[in-house]
Each structure stands twice: as C-alpha cells, then as structure tokens.
N, C-alpha and C positions, 0 to 999 in steps of 0.2 A: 639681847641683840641677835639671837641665832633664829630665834624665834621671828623676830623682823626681818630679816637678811630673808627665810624661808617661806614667811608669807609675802612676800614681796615674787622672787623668783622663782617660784612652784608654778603660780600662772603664766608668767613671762614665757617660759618654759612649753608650758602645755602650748600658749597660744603660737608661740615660735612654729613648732612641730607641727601646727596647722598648714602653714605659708608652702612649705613645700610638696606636702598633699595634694596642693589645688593644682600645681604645674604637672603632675602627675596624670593627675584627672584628665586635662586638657591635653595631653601628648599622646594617655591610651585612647580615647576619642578621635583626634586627627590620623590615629593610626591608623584606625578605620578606612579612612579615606586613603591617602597615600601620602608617601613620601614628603610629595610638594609641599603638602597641607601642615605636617610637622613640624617640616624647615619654617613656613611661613610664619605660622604660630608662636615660634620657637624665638625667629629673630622679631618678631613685634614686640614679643612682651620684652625679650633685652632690651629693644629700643627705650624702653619704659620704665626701666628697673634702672637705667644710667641716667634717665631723668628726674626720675622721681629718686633714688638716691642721692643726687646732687640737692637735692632741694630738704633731705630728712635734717640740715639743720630746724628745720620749720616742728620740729618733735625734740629734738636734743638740746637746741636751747631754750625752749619754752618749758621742759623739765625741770634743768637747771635754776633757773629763775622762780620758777614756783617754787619749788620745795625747799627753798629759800627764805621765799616770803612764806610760806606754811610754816619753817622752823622759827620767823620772827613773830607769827602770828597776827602778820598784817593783811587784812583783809583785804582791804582796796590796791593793794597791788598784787595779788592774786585775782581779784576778776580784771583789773586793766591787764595782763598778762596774757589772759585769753583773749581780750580782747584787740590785744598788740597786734598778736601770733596769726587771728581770725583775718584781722584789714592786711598783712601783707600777704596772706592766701589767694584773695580776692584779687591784691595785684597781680600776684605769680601768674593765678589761674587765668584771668586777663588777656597777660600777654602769650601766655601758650597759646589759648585758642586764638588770639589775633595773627599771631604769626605760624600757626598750625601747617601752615603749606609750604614753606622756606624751612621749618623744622624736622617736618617728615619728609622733604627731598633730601635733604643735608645726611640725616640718620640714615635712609637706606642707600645713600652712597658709603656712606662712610664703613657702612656693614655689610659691600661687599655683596650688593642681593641680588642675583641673576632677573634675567628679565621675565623667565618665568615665574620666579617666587614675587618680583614688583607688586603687580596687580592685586594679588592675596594681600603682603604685608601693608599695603597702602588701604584695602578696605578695611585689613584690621585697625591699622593705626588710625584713620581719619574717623573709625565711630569711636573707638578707646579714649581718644582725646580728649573726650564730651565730659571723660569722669572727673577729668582735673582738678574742678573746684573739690568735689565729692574727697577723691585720695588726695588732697591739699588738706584738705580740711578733717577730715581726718588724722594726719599727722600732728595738730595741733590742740586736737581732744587726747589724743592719746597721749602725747608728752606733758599736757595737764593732768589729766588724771594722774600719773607718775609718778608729777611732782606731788600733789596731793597725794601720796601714798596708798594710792587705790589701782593694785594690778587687779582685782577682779571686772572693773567693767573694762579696761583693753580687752583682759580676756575674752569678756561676753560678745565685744563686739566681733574681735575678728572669728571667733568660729561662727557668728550667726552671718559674718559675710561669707566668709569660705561657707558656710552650708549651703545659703542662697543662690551661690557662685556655682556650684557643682551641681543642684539639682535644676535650676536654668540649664546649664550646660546640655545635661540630658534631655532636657525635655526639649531647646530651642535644636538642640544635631541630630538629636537620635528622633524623635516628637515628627518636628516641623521639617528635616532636610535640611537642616543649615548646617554650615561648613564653619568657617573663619566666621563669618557677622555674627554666629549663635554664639560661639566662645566671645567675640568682644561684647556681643548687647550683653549679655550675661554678668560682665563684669562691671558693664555702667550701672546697670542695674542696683547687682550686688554691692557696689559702692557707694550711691545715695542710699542706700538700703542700709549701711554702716552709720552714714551720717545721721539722716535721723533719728537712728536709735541713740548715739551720742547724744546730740541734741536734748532726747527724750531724759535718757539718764543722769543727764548736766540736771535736767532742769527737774528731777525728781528729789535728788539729792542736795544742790547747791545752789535753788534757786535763792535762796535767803543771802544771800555774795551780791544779787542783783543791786540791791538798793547800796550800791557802791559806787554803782556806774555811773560813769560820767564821760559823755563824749570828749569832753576837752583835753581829760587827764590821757585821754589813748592815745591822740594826737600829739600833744606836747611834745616838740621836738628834743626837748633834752631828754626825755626817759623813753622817747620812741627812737633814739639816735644810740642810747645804749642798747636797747633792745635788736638794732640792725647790726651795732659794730661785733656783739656778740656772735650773733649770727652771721655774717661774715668771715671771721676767723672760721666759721665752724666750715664755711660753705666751701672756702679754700682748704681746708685739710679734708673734704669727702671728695674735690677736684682730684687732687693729687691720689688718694686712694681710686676713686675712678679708674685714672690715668692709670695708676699700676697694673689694676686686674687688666686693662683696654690690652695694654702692651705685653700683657700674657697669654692673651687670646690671640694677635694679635702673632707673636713670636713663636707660638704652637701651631697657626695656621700654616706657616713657612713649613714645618718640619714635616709638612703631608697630611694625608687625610688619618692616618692609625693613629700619629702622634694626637694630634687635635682630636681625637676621639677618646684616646684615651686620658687625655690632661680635664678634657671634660669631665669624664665619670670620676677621675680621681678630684676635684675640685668640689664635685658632693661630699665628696669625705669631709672636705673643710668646710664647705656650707653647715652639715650637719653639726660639725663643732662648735661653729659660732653660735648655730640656734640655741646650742643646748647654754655653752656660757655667756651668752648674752645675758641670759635669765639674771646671772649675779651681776651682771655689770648694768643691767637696767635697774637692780636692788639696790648698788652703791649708787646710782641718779640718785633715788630716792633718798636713801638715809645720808650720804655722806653731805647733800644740801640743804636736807633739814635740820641738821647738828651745827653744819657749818652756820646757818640763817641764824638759830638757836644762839650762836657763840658758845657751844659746849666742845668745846677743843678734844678734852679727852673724848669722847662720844665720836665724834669725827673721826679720830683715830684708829680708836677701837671699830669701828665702821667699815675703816676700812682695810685693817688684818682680817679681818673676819670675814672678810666677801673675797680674801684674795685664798683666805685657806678653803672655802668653800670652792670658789671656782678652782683652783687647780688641783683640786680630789675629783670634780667632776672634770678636766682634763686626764689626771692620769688614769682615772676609767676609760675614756674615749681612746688613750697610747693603748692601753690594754687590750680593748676589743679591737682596735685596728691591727695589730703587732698579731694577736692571735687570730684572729676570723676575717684579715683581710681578703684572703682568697673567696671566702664563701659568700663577700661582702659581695665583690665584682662578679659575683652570678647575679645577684640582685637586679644590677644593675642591667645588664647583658649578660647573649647565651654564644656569644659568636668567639669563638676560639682564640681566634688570631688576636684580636681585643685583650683579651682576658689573658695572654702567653705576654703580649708586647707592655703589659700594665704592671706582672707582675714586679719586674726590676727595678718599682719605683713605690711598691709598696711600704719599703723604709721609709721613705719622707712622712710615708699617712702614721707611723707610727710616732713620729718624734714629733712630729707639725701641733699637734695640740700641747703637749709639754713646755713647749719654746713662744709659741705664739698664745697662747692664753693672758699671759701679760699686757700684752697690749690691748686688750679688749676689757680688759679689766680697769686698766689704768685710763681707758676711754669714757667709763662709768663715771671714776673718781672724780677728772678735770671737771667730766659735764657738771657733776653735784658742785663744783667749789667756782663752776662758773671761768675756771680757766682756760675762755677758748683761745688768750693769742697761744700760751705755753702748747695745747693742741695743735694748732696751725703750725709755730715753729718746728716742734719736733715733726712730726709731718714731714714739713720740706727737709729737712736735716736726713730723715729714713728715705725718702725720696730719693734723693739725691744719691744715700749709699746703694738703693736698688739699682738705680741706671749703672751705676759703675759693677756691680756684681752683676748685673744683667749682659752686659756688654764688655765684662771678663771673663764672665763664665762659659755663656753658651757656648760660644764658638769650637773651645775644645773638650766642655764637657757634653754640648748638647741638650738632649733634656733634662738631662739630672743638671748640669746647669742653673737651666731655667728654673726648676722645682730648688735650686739652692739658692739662686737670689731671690725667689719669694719669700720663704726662709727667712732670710738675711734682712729683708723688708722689715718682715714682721716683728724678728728679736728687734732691729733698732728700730722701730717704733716705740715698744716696752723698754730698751735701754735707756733712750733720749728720755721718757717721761720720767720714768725712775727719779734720772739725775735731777731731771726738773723741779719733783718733786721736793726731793732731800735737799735739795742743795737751793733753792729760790723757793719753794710756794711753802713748804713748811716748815 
C-alpha cells in the first residue's frame, strides 16, 4: 500500500511544483516591461484561476467515479465516464465563450482593475478565453487518468504544457516584441498542445475501452443525472472555497498596500503546501475509490491511514522548513525591506498553517475516492460559515493576525466537519 500511496503521489508532486514555475516565468518577463504589464498579467490569470477552479469539479468528480468503476472492473462505465465528463466540457466551454464579454466586464470590475491596467487585462483575457475548451478539457483527462491509477501521464502532460508555455513565452516577448498577447497566445497554444497529447495517450493506451461506446449510454438521463448531481455538490463547495480566499484578498486590500503585499507573498507559503500535499490527497482519489469500487473495506481503510500518515510527515516537514528558514524564505520572494520587516510578525501562522490544515486536503482526496460529494458540500458550508464569524470577530481587533486566524479556523473546520462526517455517517 505504501508503495501505491508513493507511486501515485511522487508525480502528483513533481507535476504540482510545475504550476507555479510558469507564473513565475510570466511575472520575470512582464517585469521587463513595467509595472502595468505585471499588474495586468497578474489580474488576468486570477481572473482565470477563479474560473477555472470553480469548474475543477470537471477533474474531482470524474476521478472519483472512475476509480470506482476501475476497482469494479467495469469497463463501460469507465469509458461512458470520460465520456460524461467530455459532453459537459463542450457545454461549459460553450457558454464561456458565448457569454465571454458580459464575463470579462463582470471580472475586471469586480477586480478592481484601473483604467490603465483595462486595456492590457481585456486583450489578455479575450485571447485566453479561446483555451477554454483545451483547459476544460483537460481537467477531464486528467481526473481520468487518476481514476485509472495512472499519475504518470498528468505528469507527462502538464510539464510538456508548462514547457511549451514558457519557451512560446520567450520566444513570442522577448523573439517577436509581444507583451500581454505573447504570454496569452502562449498559453492557448500551450493548452491544446496538452489536449492532444492527452488525447494521443488515451488513445495509445486505452483505446481497447472504445468498443464500449455508446452514445445513448452517455446521454441517459439517469446516469448522466448522477454524474451532474455529483458534480454539483462538488461545484458548490469550490464556490464557497472561492468565496473564502475572494474575501481574503479582498479584506487584505483594506488594510493598505504593505499589508496586501505581504498576505500575498505569505499565501505562497500556503500555495506551496498544498502543491506538495496535494500529491497524497490526489493518491487517496485514486486508491481510497478503487478499494471502495472493489468493496474491499479493509483496503479502503488502510488507504486511507496510510495517505494521512504520509501526508502529515510531508506537512510537518513544511512547519519545519517554514518555523526555521522562513525569513530567508521572504527573500525569495522580495528584496524590499519594509515588506520583509512588516511580514515577519506573521511568520507563526506559516509555521503552524500546514500542521492544522493538511487535514482537510487530505480528507478532500478521501470524500472525492468514496464519491461523497454532498458530505463535501455540507461540511464546506458548515466551515464557511465558522470563517465569516471568525472573519468578522477577529479582524477588527486583531487585524491581520485576525485575518490569518480565521483562515486558520476555515481550514481546521473544514478537516474537523469531515473527520465527523467520516466517523460518525459515511463509515
């Protein structure tokens, strides 16, 4: 089992630690240019990243479901599965680009974009849009493959995107003189450049699943009706996660420009955490729904101690290195003083933040594997709810430490509400 838990989340991992390299790329490039260019850069892809996370049940519950039918050994409902996942792509993507212009007015009001940064984040956004079907569809291979217990091709695909992604970058900014359109063609590019290679590797490995297909069975409103209600509960608990971070950015803006600069760089800290445990909680998709599919109870079980004691070894690594090297972390990041003085007093949270929240990212794995998305949606609203109340008890007299304690408080009752869930109704 440790050995499955390891090859499952080793790639997860690797491929994770990709994602953030690319925004990198594109932020020392726009730096080139100026300021504008960064900001602009900066707020299109958030635009994008609240989009397209609102939609990752399109990867979370096609995982689930798979590795389901993979632990039953039901064939034809692992290819009607992708094929589910594939036709409600096709609608998403649809309606984004039909309604593309009432979407990107809506987002860069709502983000606060000055009228200089408009122009830029609207030529970003309006060629970025193009990729929709491409990173749609993609979410959809990749939570297949997952389910199928195959992190090698995620992995293949997202470093051969992000490779794509970054030497377009240079070649269409630095090359050609492009600014914002060289970072967005780049990435539409890099994006169908993903899908087909999917595509290609579906169809290397699993094309023998074809002679399964059948139009009628993906249509069938009763198994395409579970296949939405699924996804639904999922889509409402990434709203309300959404909503959380929204209202933290959003709460940090108020406290000035140092604070909002520095809740930023310290929010990589947590980025970084998640990429690295993600890896086990994308491990438990995989095993904890093929044991489940299986009906091997014990298996499931053991599935999933095992991915909980792995990931919170690889947490209390991360309390480690943050608690010890967080100061030499925030050089990384920046070299500006004032930043780096006003960030220190909040370095405790980056230490304890993975210890306390790892939990619930783990227990995000588990639900997906056993296909519990209302018990996810519930608990969800339930954490939600204790965040606004510590949000709007805390700040006010503690300020940022506050704000950085009802995220906190988000996160443990995230992992506490599932816990219960767990123990006390789903198992």
């Amino acid at each position: 089992m440790n050995k499955e838990i390891l090859r499952l989340a080793i790639p997860n991992i690797i491929s994770n630690i990709s994602v953030p390299l690319l925004s990198t790329v594109d932020t020392a490039l726009m730096g080139r240019l100026s300021e504008l260019h960064i900001a602009a850069v900066g707020v299109g892809a958030m635009i994008f990243n609240f989009i397209y996370w609102n939609f990752g049940f399109l990867r979370m519950g096609t995982t689930g479901i798979t590795a389901q039918a993979f632990g039953k050994q039901d064939e034809a409902l692992l290819t009607h599965t992708l094929g589910r996942a594939l036709l409600v792509v096709l609608v998403v993507a649809f309606a984004l680009l039909s309604f593309q212009v009432p979407i990107g007015e809506a987002a860069m009001y709502l983000m606060n974009a000055s009228e200089a940064q408009t122009p830029l984040i609207a030529t970003y956004f309006y060629i970025r849009i193009w990729a929709a079907p491409a990173s749609l569809g993609l979410f959809a291979f990749m939570g297949w493959f997952f389910g199928m217990q195959n992190a090698i091709y995620p992995l293949i695909i997202t470093v051969v995107v992000n490779i794509v992604n970054i030497v377009l970058n240079f070649v269409f900014v630095l090359h050609f003189g492009m600014d914002v359109e060289g970072v967005a063609y780049s990435t539409v590019i890099a994006q169908y450049t993903g899908l087909l290679l999917a595509i290609g590797l579906f169809y290397w490995k699993y094309n023998y699943l074809l002679q399964h297909y059948q139009q009628k069975a993906i249509v069938a409103w009763d198994k395409l009706r579970d296949f939405l209600l699924i996804n639904r509960d999922i889509f409402i608990r990434t709203v309300c996660l959404t909503l959380a971070f929204g209202l933290f950015y959003n709460q940090s803006s108020d406290g000035g420009d140092l604070i909002l600069a520095v809740n930023v760089i310290l929010l990589q800290f947590v980025n970084w955490m998640s990429y690295g445990v993600d890896g086990f909680a994308y491990a438990a998709e995989s095993l904890v729904g093929k044991y489940h599919g299986a009906k091997e109870v014990s298996q499931t079980r053991k599935a999933i101690r095992l991915s909980f004691v792995w990931g919170m070894v690889l947490a209390a690594l991360f309390s480690l290195a943050y608690g010890l090297f967080g100061l030499q972390i925030l050089h990384v990041f920046t070299n500006q003083e004032n930043i780096i003085a006003a960030a220190l007093p909040f370095l405790f949270w980056m230490a304890v933040f993975p210890l306390l929240s790892t939990p619930c990212y783990l227990w995000d794995g588990i639900f997906i594997g056993l296909t519990a998305s209302k018990a996810m949606r519930d608990s969800m609203l339930l954490a939600f709810g204790v965040f606004l109340l510590a949000l709007f008890t805390l700040q006010v007299p503690y300020q940022n430490h506050g704000l950085w304690a009802a995220l906190l408080l988000f996160m443990v009752a995230r992992g506490g509400f599932q816990a219960w869930w767990y123990w006390r109704v789903i198992r």
